[in-house]
Each structure stands twice: as structure tokens, then as C-alpha cells.
N, CA and C of each residue as an Amber inpcrd file, in Angstrom:
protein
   336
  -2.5590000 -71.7960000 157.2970000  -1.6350000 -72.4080000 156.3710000
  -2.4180000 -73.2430000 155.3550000  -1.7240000 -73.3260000 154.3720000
  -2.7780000 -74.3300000 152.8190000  -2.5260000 -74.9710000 153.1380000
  -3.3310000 -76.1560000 152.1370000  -3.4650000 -77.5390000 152.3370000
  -1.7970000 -77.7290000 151.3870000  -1.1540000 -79.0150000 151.9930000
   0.2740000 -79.4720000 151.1830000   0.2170000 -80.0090000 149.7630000
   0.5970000 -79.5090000 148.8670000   0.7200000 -79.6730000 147.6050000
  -0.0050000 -81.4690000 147.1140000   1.0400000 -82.3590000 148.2110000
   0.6820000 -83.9090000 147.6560000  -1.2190000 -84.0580000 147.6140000
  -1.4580000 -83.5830000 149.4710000  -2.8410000 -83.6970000 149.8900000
  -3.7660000 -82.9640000 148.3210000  -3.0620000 -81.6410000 148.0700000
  -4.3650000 -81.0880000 147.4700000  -4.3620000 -82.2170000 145.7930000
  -3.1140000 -82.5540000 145.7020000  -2.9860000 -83.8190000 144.4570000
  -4.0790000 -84.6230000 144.7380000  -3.8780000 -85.2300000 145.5980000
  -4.7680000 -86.5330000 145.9310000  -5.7340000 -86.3310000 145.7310000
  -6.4490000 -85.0120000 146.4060000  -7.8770000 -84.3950000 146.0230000
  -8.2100000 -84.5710000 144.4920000  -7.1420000 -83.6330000 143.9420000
  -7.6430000 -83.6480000 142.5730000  -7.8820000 -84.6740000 141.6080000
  -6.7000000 -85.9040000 142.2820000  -6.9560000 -87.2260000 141.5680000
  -8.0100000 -87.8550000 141.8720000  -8.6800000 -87.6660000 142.8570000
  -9.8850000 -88.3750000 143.4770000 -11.3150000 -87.6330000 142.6210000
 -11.1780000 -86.4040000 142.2640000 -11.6920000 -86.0770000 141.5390000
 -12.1940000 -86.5290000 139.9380000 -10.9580000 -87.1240000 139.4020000
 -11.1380000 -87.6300000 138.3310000 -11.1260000 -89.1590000 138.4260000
 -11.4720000 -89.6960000 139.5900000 -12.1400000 -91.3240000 139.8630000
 -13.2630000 -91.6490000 139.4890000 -13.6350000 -91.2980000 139.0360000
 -15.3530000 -91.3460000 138.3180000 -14.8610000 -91.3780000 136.7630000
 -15.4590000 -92.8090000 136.0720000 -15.5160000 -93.3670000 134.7180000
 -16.5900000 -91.8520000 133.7530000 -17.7230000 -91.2750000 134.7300000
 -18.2120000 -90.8550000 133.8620000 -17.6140000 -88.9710000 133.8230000
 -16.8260000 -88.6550000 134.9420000 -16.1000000 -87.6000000 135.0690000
 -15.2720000 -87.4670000 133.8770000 -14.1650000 -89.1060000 134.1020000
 -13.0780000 -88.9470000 133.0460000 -14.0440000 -88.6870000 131.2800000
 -15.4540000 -89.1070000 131.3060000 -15.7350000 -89.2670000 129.5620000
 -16.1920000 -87.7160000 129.5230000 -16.9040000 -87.1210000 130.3870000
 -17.3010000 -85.6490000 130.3870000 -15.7620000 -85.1110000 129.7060000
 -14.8010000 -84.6530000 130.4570000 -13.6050000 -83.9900000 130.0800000
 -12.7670000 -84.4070000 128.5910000 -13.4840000 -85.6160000 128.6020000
 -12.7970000 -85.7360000 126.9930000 -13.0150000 -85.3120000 126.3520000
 -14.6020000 -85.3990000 126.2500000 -15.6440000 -84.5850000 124.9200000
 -15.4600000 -83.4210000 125.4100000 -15.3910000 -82.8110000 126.6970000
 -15.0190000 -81.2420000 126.5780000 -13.5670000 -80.2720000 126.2360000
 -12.9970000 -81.7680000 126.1640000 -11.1060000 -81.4340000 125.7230000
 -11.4730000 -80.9920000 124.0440000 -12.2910000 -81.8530000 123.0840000
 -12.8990000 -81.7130000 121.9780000 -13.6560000 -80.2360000 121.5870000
 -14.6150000 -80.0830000 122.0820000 -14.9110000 -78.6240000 121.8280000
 -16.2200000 -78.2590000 123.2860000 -16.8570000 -77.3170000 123.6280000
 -18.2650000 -76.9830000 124.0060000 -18.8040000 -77.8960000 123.6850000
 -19.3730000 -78.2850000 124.6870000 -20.9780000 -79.1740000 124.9920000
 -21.9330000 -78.3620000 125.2780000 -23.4300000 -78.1600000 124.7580000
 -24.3120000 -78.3570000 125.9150000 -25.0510000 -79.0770000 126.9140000
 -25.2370000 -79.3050000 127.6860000 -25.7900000 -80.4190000 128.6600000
 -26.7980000 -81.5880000 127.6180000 -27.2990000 -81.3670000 126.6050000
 -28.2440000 -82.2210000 126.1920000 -27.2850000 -82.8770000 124.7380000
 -26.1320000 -82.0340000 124.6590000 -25.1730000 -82.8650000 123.6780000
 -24.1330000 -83.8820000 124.3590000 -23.7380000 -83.4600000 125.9900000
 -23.8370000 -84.0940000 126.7570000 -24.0160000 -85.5140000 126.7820000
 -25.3950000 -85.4640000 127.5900000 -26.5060000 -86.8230000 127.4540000
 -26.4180000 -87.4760000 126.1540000 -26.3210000 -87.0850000 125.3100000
 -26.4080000 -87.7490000 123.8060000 -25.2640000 -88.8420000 123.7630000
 -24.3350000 -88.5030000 124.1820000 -22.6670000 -89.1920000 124.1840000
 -22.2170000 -89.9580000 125.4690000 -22.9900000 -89.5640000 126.5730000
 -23.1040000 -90.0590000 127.6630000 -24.3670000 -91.1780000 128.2850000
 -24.0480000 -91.9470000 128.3680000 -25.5740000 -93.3820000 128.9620000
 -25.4040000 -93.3980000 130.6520000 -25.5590000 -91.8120000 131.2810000
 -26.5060000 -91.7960000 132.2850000 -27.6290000 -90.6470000 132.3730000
 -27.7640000 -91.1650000 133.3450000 -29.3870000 -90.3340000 133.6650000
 -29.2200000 -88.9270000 133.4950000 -29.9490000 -87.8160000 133.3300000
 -29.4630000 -86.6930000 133.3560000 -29.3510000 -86.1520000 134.8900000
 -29.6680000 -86.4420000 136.2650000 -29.5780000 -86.0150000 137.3810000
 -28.0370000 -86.5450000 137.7530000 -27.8210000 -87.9110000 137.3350000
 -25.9990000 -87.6890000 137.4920000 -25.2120000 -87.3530000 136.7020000
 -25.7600000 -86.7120000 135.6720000 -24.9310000 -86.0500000 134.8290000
 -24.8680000 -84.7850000 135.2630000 -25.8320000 -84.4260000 136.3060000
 -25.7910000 -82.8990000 136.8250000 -24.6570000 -83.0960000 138.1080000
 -24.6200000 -84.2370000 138.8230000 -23.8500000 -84.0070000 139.5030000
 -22.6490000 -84.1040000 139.2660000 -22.3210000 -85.1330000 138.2260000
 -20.9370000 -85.6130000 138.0530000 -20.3170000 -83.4190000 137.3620000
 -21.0990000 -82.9010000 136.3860000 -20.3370000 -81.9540000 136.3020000
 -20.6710000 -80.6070000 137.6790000 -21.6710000 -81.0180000 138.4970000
 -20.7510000 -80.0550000 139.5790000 -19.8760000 -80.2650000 140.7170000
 -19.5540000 -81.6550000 140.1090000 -18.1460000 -82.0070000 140.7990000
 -16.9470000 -81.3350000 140.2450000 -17.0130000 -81.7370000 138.7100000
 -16.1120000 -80.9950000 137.7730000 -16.1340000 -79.4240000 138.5450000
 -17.0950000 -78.3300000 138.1900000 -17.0050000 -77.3280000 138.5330000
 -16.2400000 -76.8170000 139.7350000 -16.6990000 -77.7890000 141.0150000
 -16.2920000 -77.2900000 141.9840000 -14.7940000 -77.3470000 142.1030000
 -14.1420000 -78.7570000 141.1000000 -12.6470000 -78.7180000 141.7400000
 -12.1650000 -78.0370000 140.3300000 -13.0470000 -76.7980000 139.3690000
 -12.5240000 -75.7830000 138.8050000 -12.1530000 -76.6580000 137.1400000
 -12.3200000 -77.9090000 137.4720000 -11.9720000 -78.3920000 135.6400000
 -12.6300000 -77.7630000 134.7710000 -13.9460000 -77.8430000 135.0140000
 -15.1070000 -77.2650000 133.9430000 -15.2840000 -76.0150000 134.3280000
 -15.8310000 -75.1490000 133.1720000 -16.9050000 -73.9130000 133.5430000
 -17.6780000 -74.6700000 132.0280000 -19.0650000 -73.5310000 132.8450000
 -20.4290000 -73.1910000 132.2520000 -20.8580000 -72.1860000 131.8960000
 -21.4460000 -71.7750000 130.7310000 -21.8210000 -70.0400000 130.8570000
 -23.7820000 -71.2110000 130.0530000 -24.2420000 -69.4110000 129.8690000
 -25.8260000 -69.6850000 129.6370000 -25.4270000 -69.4620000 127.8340000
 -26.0810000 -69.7500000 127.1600000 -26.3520000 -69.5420000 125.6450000
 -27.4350000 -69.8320000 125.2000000 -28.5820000 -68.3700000 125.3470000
 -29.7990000 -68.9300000 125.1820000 -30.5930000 -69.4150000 126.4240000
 -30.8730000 -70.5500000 126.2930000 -31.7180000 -71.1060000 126.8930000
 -31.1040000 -72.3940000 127.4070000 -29.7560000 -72.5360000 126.9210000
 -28.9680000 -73.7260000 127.1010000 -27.7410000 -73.5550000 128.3140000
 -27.3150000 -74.4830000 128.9010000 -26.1650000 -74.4490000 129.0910000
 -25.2460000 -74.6810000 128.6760000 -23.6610000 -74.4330000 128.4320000
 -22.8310000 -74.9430000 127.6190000 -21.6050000 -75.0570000 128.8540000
 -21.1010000 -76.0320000 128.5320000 -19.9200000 -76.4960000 129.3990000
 -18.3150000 -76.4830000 128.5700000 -17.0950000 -76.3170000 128.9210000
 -16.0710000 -76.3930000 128.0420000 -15.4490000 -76.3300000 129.7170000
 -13.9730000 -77.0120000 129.0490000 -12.9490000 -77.3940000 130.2390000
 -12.1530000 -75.9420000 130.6420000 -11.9110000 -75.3650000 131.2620000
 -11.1980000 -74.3390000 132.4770000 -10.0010000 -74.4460000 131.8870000
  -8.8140000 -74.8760000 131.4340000  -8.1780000 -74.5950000 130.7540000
  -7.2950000 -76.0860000 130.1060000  -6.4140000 -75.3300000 129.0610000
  -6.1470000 -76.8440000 128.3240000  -5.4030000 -77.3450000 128.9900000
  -4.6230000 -77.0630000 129.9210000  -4.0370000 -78.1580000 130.8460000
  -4.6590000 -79.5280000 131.2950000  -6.1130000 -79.5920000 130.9220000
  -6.7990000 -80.6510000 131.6780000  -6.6110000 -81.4790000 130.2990000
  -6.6710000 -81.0030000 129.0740000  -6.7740000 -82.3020000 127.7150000
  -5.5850000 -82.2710000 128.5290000  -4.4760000 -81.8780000 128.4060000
  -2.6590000 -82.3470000 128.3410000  -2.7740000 -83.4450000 129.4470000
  -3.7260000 -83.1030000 130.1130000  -3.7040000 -84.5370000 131.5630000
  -3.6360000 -85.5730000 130.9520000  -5.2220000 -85.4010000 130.1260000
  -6.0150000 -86.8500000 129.7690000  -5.0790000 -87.6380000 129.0480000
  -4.4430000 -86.3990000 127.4240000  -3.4450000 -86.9330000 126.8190000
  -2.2320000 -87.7190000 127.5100000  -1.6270000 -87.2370000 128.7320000
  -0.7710000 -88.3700000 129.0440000  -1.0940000 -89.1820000 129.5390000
  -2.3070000 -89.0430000 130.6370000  -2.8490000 -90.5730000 131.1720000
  -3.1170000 -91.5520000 130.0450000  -3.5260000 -90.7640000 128.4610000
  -3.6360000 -92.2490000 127.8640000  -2.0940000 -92.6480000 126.8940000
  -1.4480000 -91.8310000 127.3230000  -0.2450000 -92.3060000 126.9750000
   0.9570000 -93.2000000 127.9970000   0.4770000 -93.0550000 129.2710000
   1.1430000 -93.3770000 130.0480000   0.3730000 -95.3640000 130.1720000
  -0.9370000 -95.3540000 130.2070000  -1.9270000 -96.0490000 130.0910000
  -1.7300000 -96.9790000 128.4660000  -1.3600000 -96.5160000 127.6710000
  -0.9940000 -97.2160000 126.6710000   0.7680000 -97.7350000 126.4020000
   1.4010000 -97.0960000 127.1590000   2.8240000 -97.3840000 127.3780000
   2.8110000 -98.6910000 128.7140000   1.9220000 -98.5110000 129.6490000
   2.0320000 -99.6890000 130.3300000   1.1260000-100.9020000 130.1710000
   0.1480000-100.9810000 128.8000000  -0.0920000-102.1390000 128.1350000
   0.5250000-102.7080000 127.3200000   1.7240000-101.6730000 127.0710000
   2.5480000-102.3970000 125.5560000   3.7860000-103.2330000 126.8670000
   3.8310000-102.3560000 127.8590000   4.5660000-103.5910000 128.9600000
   4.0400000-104.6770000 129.8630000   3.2290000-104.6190000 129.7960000
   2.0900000-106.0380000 129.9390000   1.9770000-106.5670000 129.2240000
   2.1110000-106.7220000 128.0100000   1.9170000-107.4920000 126.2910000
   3.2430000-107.9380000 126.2260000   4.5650000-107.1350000 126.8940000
   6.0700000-107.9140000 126.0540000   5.8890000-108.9130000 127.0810000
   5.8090000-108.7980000 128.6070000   6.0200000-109.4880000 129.7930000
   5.3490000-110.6070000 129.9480000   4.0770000-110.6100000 129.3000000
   3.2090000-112.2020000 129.1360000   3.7750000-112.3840000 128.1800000
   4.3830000-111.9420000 126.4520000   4.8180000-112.5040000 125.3470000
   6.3520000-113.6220000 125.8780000   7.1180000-112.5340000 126.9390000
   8.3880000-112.6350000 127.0810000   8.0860000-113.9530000 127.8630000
   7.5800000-114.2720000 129.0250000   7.1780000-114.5700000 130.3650000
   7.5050000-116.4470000 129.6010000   8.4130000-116.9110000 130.5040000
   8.5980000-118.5350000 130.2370000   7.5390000-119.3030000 130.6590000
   7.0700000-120.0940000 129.4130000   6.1440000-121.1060000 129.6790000
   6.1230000-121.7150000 130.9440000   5.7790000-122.0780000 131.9080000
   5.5880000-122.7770000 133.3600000   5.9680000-124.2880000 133.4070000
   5.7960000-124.8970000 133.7540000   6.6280000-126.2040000 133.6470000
   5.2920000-127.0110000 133.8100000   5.6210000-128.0000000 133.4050000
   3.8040000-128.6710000 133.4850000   3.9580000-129.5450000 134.4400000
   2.3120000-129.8920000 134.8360000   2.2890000-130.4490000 136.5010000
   3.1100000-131.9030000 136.4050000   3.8680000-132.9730000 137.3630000
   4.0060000-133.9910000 137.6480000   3.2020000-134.6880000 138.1380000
């Protein structure tokens, strides 16, 4: 029997828990990378930049093909920008409700 829909969620969200996972998939929501255009946009080392994308690979976000002498990376399909796009919409909808709620929020009463 498969793994249950929520479990294999969780997986996948755990997947994109990594700060430098989520910046890989952006620039690859944008167009093809190669690994050294990559590094250029990215401030880590290049050995965790190898791992962070065969994390990507393995849970299927990314593919890679050869070009040349290069590798080139692009995201597995556009469903993954449509993610990012709502996480930063969902992510910017719950700062504009953190901003009314301290604006709204009654001054405190001052000490006695």
C-alpha cells in the first residue's frame, strides 16, 4: 500500500525547508541555470550547492540534462513556480495581517 497523501505532503514540505532549496527553485521558476550561474546568485559553497539540488532531484522538483560540458538545471514542471507564487502570496497576505493587528492593537495601559 502507498504512503497517505498527508505523510507524502509533509515529505514534500520538508523538502522545501531549506532557505537555500527555496532560492534554487526561484531562479529556476525564471529560466535554466547552469550550476556555475547557479553559484553566481547563490553565497554557498559549491559542494552544498551539489547537495541541496540532489535533494531537489530526488523529490523530482528539478531535472538536469548535460549541455556541452555544463550542467543545466530547470524545474520539473511549472506547478512548482505556482507553489512559490502562492507561498509568497499567502506570506505577504499574512504580513499585511500582522501590520493591521499591531496598527489596530490598543495601546497597553501604563505601569502604576
Amino acid at each position: 500500500m502507498g504512503v497517505p497523501l498527508y505523510q507524502a505532503k509533509a515529505e514534500f514540505f520538508k523538502t522545501l525547508g531549506h532557505p537555500a532549496r527555496i532560492r534554487i527553485l526561484e531562479l529556476l521558476s525564471e529560466r535554466e541555470y547552469a550550476v556555475h550561474e547557479l553559484l553566481e546568485n547563490i553565497t554557498i559553497e559549491p559542494s552544498n550547492l551539489s547537495q541541496q539540488l540532489a535533494v531537489l532531484r530526488r523529490a523530482s522538483l528539478v531535472v538536469s540534462h548535460r549541455q556541452g560540458g555544463e550542467v543545466t538545471y530547470s524545474i520539473s514542471t511549472p506547478e512548482v513556480r505556482d507553489l512559490l507564487l502562492a507561498a509568497r502570496a499567502i506570506l505577504t497576505g499574512l504580513l499585511h495581517v500582522q501590520e493591521d493587528e499591531a496598527t489596530s492593537a490598543p495601546a497597553s495601559d501604563p505601569p502604576r
